[in-house]
C-alpha positions as CSV (number, residue, x, y, z in Angstrom):
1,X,-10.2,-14.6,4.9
2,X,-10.4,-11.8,2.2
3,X,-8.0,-11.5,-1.3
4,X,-6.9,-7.9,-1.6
5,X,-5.4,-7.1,-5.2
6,X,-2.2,-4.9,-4.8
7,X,-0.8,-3.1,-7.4
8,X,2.6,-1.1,-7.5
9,X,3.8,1.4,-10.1
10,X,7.4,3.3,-11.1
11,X,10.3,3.7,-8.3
12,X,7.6,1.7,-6.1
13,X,7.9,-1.6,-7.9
14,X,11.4,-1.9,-7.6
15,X,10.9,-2.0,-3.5
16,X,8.9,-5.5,-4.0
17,X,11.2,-7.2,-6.0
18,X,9.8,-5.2,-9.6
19,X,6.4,-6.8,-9.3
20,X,3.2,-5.1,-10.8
21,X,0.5,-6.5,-9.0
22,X,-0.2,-9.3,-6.4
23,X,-2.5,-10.7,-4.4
24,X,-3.0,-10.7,-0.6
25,X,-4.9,-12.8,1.5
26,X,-6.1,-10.8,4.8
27,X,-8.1,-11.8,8.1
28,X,-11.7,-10.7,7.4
29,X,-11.5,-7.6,9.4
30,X,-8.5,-6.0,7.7
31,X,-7.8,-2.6,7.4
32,X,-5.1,-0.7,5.0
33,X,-2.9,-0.3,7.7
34,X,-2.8,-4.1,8.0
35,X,-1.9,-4.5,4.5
36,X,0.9,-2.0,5.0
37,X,2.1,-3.9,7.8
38,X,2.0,-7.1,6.2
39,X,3.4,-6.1,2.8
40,X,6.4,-4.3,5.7
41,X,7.1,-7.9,7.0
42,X,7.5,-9.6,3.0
43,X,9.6,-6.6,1.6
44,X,11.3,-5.5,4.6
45,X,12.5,-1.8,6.2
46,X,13.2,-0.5,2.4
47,X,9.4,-0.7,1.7
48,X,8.3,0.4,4.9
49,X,10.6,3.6,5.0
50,X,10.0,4.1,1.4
51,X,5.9,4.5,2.6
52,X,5.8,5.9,5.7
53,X,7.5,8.9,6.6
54,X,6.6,8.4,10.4
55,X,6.4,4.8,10.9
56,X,5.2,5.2,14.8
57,X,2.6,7.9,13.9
58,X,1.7,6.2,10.2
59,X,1.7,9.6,8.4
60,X,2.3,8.4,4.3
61,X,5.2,10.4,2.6
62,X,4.3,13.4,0.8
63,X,5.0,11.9,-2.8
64,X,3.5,7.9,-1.8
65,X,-0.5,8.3,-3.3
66,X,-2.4,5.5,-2.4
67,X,-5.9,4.4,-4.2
68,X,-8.4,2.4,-3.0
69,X,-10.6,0.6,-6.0
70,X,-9.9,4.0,-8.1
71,X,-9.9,6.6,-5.2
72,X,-7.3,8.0,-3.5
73,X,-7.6,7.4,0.5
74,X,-5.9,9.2,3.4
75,X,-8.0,6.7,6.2
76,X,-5.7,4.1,7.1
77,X,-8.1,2.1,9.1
78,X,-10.7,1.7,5.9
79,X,-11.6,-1.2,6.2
80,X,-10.8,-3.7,3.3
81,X,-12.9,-5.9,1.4
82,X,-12.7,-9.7,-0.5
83,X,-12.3,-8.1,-4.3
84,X,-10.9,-4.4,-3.0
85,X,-7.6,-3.5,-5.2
86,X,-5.2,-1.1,-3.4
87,X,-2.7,0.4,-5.8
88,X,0.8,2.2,-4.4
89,X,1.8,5.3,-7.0
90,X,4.1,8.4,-6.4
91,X,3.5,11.4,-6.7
92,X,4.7,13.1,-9.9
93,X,4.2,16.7,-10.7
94,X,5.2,18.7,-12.9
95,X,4.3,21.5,-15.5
């Protein structure tokens, strides 16, 4: 088993019951996608609709950034590590 750190900022905190960070525990092999899916079953169709704008396909909304240890990630199937922090931000623009 592997502990995965997840952090959550603005409108996102509000879909997991306004918490900033929490911790995961994964089968070794995990991937993103698995977190998704797992976080999906705790906080329910809000969250997973609020991620995903094509749940079958799992293509990310346009304004959902996600960063993995510091970097931002489009590879769902990255695999995760023991330690790794995955943090869920929207996108703000702006000028």
């Amino acid at each position: 088993m592997i502990r995965v750190r997840v952090k959550y900022f603005a409108y996102i905190r509000s879909l997991v019951n306004n918490k900033r960070e929490e911790e995961i525990e994964l089968n070794d092999q995990s991937t993103i996608l698995e977190l998704i899916r797992v976080l999906a079953r705790k906080y329910g169709k809000t969250f997973i609709e609020s991620i995903f704008k094509d749940t079958r396909n799992n293509i990310l909304r346009d304004n959902v950034i996600l960063l993995h240890n510091g970097q931002s990630i489009n590879n769902l199937e990255m695999p995760l590590r023991d330690g790794d922090t995955i943090s869920f931000l929207p996108f703000l623009g702006g000028g």
